[in-house]
C-alpha angles and dihedrals in degrees: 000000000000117000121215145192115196104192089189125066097223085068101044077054105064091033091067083037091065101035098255105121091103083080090050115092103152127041137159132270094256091050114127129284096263102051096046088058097052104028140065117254111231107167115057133189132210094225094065116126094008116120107220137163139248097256089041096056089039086054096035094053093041090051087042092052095040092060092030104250120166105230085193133056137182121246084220102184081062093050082047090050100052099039101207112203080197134054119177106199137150159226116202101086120021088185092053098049149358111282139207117276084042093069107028079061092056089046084048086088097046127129087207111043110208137197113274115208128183119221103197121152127174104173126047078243089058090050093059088044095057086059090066099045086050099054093036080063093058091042085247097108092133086066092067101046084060089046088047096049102043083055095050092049080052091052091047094055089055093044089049089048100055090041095055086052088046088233112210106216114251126234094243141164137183143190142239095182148014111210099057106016107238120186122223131270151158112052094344095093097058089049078061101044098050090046082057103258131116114209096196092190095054125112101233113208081359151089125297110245143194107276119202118237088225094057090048094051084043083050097043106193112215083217132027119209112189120190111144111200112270097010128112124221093262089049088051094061095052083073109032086105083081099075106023091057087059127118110254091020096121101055095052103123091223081058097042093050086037092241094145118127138175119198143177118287100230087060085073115350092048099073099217117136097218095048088045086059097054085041088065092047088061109041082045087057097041093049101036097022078164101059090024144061129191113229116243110244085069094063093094084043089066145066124188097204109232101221100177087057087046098048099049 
């Protein structure tokens, strides 16, 4: 049987989704729960353990980037030991995770040389995608067709359930992250876009990028929805005193109609096809609560933010 390393934890994600995490032996340190618990970390960060703040990792990744410092390293006696035939790896953000030539730098010194695949979507179309590509590798591509298709019937409930109430989009945007304020891209957009919302200062298909305060109070979202990459709801609100202290906060008309919402960050920065499509479901039942309900098991991934509470 195939061995394999995913040094990202979307695809940790969907490996454990289709079945497929008897293949996985190595994984890195921000993988889920569940495969923490049951598989061995390979790739390691120095900012582990360390409570920072938004503005400091901002500050500690673009410094890092700017004298080109590797954040993340390789435990390479446990890559030697076990030995993967497969590395999943990527290219798209060389701050979030471990990338490529990093890697292929630390497999460079192995006995044993494995496949190195990277796992790079832009679009929500490229992640599921990705799925494919994933389980092809195993010789399992036929799991993925059956993962891919339960998740688009999903998306189709929420799309046929906005149509029959005839859903106006909502003017929406939401956050990847707080100090300093980045919209949202990739394939977050079209999350938006198919839970009937248009986020008119998101990147589709591209990087997320600074976004002015002054450009977001011009814009004036009737909902917020804040989920900076990395960050769970109760980290989030550590931090929530960044915006609301800000001048013109308060006459924002998703504050004043108290539509402001902070969720979970697997739910969009983390690019498994299983967690994007919850994150639609939520996003669908946060912007159109009348044509849409969010499942219950997302309750826990989601904060309505009580601004009168907040503002007393």
């Amino acid at each position: 049987m195939l061995k394999v390393c995913s040094f990202l934890p979307a695809v940790t994600q969907m490996l454990y989704d289709m079945g497929l995490d008897d293949h996985l032996y190595g994984i890195t340190f921000e993988c889920p729960e569940q495969a923490l618990q049951e598989k061995q970390p390979v790739v390691r960060c120095i900012l582990e353990g360390k409570n920072l703040s938004s503005k400091e990792i901002d500050s500690l990744f673009s410094a890092s980037k700017h004298q080109g410092k590797d954040l993340y390293y390789v435990d390479e006696p446990i890559l030697e030991e076990i030995a993967p035939d497969i590395i999943f790896t990527q290219d798209m953000c060389d701050i979030c995770q471990i990338d490529t030539a990093c890697t292929a730098a630390a497999v460079s010194k192995l006995p044993k040389q494995p496949e190195l695949i990277s796992i790079s979507p832009e679009s929500l179309d490229d992640v599921f995608m990705s799925a494919i590509t994933i389980a092809k590798a195993l010789g399992k591509e036929e799991v993925a067709y059956s993962y891919l298709n339960n998740l688009n019937n999903r998306i189709s409930q929420v799309v046929d359930a906005l149509r029959s109430k005839r859903a106006l989009p909502k003017r929406v945007m939401l956050m990847e992250w707080l100090d300093p304020i980045f919209n949202c891209g990739h394939w977050i957009p079209h999350q938006i876009g198919l839970a009937g919302g248009v986020d008119m200062l998101s990147n589709p298909s591209g990087d997320s990028v600074v976004t002015l305060w002054d450009k977001i109070i011009k814009y004036d979202p009737e909902i917020l929805v804040v989920a900076p990459c990395g960050f769970t709801v109760n980290r989030t609100l550590e931090e929530m005193y960044l915006l609301t202290r800000k001048e013109g906060w308060n006459s924002l008309r998703a504050v004043q109609d108290n539509q402001v919402f902070i969720a979970d960050f697997d739910l969009f920065t983390q690019s498994s096809a299983n967690t994007l499509v919850n994150g639609i479901e939520l996003l669908a039942g946060i912007f159109h609560p009348d044509a849409f309900e969010i499942p219950k098991h997302l309750s826990p991934k989601f904060h309505k933010l009580d601004l009168h509470r907040l503002n007393r």
